[in-house]
C-alpha positions in Angstrom: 11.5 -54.0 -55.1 11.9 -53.9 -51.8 8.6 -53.8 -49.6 9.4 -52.1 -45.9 6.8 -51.6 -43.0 6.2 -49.0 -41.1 5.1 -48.7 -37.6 4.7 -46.9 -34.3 2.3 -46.5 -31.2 -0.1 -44.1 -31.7 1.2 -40.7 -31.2 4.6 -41.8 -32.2 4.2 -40.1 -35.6 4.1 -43.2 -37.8 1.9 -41.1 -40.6 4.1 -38.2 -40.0 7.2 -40.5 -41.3 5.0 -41.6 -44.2 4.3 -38.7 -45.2 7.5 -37.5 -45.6 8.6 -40.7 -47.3 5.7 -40.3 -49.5 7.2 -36.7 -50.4 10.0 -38.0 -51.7 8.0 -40.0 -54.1 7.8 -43.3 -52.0 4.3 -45.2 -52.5 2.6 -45.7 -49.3 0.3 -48.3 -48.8 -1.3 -46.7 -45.4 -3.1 -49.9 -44.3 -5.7 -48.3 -41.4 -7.3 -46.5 -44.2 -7.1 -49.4 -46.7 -9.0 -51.6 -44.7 -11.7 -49.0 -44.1 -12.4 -49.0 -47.5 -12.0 -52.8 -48.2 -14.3 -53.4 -45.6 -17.0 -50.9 -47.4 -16.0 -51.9 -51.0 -15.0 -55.6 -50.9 -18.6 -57.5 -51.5 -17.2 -60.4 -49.6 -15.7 -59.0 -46.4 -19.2 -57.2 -45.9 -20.7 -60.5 -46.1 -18.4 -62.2 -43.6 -19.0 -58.8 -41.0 -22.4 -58.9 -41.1 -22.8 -62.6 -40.7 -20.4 -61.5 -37.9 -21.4 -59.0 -36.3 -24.5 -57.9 -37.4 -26.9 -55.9 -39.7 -25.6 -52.5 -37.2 -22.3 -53.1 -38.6 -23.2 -51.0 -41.7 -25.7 -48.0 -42.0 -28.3 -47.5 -44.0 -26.1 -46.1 -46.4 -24.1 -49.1 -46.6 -20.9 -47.3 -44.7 -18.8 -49.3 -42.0 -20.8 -48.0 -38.8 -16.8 -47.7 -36.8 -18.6 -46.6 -33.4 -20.9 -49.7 -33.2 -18.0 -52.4 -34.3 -15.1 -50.5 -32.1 -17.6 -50.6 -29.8 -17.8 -54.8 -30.1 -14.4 -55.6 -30.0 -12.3 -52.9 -28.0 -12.8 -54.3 -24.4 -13.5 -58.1 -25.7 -10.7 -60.1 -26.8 -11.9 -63.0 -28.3 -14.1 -60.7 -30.7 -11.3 -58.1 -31.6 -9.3 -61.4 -32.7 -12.7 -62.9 -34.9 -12.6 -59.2 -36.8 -9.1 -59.1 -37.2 -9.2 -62.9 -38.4 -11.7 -61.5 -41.2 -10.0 -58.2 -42.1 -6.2 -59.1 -42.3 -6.6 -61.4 -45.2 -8.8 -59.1 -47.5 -5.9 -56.5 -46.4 -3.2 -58.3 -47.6 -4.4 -59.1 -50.3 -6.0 -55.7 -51.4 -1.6 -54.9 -50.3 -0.8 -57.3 -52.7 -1.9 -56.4 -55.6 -1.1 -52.6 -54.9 2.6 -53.6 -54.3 2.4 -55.6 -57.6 1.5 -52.5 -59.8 4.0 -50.2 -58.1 6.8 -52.4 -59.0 5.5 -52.6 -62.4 5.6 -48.7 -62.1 9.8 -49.0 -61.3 10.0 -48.2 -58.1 12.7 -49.3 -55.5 10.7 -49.9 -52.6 7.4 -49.1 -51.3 6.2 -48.8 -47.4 3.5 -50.2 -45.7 2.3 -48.4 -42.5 0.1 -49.7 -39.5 0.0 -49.9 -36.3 -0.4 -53.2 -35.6 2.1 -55.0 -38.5 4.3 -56.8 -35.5 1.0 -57.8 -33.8 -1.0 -58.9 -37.1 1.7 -61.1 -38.3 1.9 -59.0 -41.7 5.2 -57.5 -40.9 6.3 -61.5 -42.1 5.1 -60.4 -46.0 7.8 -57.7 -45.4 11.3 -57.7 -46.1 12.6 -54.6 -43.5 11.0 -53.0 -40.5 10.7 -49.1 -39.6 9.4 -48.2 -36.2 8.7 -44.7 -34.9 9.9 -43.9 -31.7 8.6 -41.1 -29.1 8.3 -41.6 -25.0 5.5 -42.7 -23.5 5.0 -38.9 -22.6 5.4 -36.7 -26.1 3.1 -39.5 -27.2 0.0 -39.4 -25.1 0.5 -35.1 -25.3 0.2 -35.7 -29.2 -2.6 -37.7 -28.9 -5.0 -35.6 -26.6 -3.9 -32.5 -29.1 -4.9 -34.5 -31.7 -8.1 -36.2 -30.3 -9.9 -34.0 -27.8 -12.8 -36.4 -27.6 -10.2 -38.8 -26.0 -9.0 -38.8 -21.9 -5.3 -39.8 -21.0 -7.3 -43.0 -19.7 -8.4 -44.0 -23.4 -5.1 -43.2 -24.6 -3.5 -45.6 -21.8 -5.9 -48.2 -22.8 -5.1 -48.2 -26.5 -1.2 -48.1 -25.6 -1.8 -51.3 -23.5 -3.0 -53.1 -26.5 0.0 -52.4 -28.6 3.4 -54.0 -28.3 5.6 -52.0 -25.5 8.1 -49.1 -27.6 10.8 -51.2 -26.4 9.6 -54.6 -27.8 8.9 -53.0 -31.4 12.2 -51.3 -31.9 13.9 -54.7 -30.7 12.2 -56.3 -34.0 12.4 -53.5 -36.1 15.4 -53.4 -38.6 15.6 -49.4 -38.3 14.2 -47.1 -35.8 13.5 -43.3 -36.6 13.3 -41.2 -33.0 10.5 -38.5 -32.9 10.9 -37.2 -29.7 10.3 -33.7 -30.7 14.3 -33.2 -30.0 16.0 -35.1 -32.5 14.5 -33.7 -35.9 12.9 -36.8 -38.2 13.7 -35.2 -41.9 17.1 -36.2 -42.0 16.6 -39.4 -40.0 14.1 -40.7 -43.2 16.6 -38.9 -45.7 19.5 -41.4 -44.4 16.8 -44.2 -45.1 16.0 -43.3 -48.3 19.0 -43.1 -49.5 20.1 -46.3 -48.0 16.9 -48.2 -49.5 17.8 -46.4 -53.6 21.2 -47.6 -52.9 
C-alpha cells in the first residue's frame, strides 16, 4: 500500500484535494485534526503539555484551550519547536497505526494531509508527495473569505512560517494547480488512476 502526503499553504486548497480524493474512496488521514484529538485523548501527550506549558493549556473541561497555546508558540520559535517536539511523535504514531488497518482493509494507497509534512520531517514516513498549488494572491483571497476574524497581515504571517510555494513543489513528486483557472477534478482523477495502476 502505498502511503502519499498531501500538502499545501494555507489557502492553497490542500483539504479541497482531500476531499475529493476521499470521494473516490481514498482514506485520508487529515493530520491537523488528528492531532487535535490526540492531544485531548492521548493520556500521555496531556501529561507532557501540561508539564509544558501549563495547567491553561486545557479547560476545565479537559479540552485543548487552542487560543492560550497558539497564543505561546506563534511569535516564539524556540516554544513552537518544544510543542511540535511533543506532538509529532504521538501523531505519527496515532498515523501509524491508522495506515496499518487501512491496508488490512485492501486499499491501494492512503493520503496523509498537513500543512507542515516537508517542515515536520513526516513527509520522510512517506513514499510520494502531492502539493497544492495557488498564487500567493487566490490564496490570501481564500483565506480572508474563509476566516474573517483574520487581516491580510495574519495571513502574511502564517505564509512566512511555511516553506515558500516554490520550495514545496520542488520536493513534491506531483503538484495539482488550484488557481481557480485550471479545474483540480481531473488533475486528482489522473492521480488516482496513476496510484491504482
Amino acid at each position: 500500500m502505498l502511503r502519499i502526503g498531501i500538502t499545501g499553504g494555507i489557502g492553497s486548497g490542500k483539504s479541497i484535494a482531500g476531499r475529493l480524493f476521499h470521494a473516490l474512496g481514498v482514506p485520508v488521514y487529515d493530520a491537523d485534526t488528528r492531532a487535535r484529538w490526540v492531544m485531548e485523548h492521548d493520556e500521555a501527550l496531556r501529561s507532557e503539555l501540561l508539564a509544558a506549558f501549563g495547567a491553561d493549556t486545557y479547560d476545565a473541561a479537559g479540552r485543548l484551550n487552542r487560543p492560550v497555546l497558539a497564543g505561546t508558540v506563534f511569535n516564539n520559535p524556540a516554544r513552537l519547536a518544544q510543542l511540535n517536539a511533543l506532538v509529532h511523535p504521538h501523531v505519527g504514531t496515532d498515523f501509524e497505526r491508522w495506515a496499518t488497518a487501512q491496508q488490512q482493509a485492501g486499499h491501494a494507497y492512503v493520503l496523509k494531509e498537513a500543512a507542515l509534512l516537508f517542515e515536520a520531517g513526516s513527509y520522510k514516513q512517506l513514499d510520494r508527495m502531492i502539493t497544492v498549488f495557488a498564487p500567493l494572491a487566490v490564496r490570501t483571497a481564500r483565506v480572508l473569505r474563509r476566516d474573517p476574524q483574520r487581516s491580510a497581515t495574519d495571513v502574511a504571517a502564517i505564509m512566512a512560517k511555511q516553506l515558500s510555494e516554490e520550495e514545496k513543489m520542488q520536493r513534491a513528486d506531483y503538484v495539482l494547480v488550484n488557481d481557480d483557472v485550471q479545474p483540480l477534478l481531473p488533475q486528482v482523477l489522473a492521480l488516482h488512476a496513476r496510484f491504482l495502476a
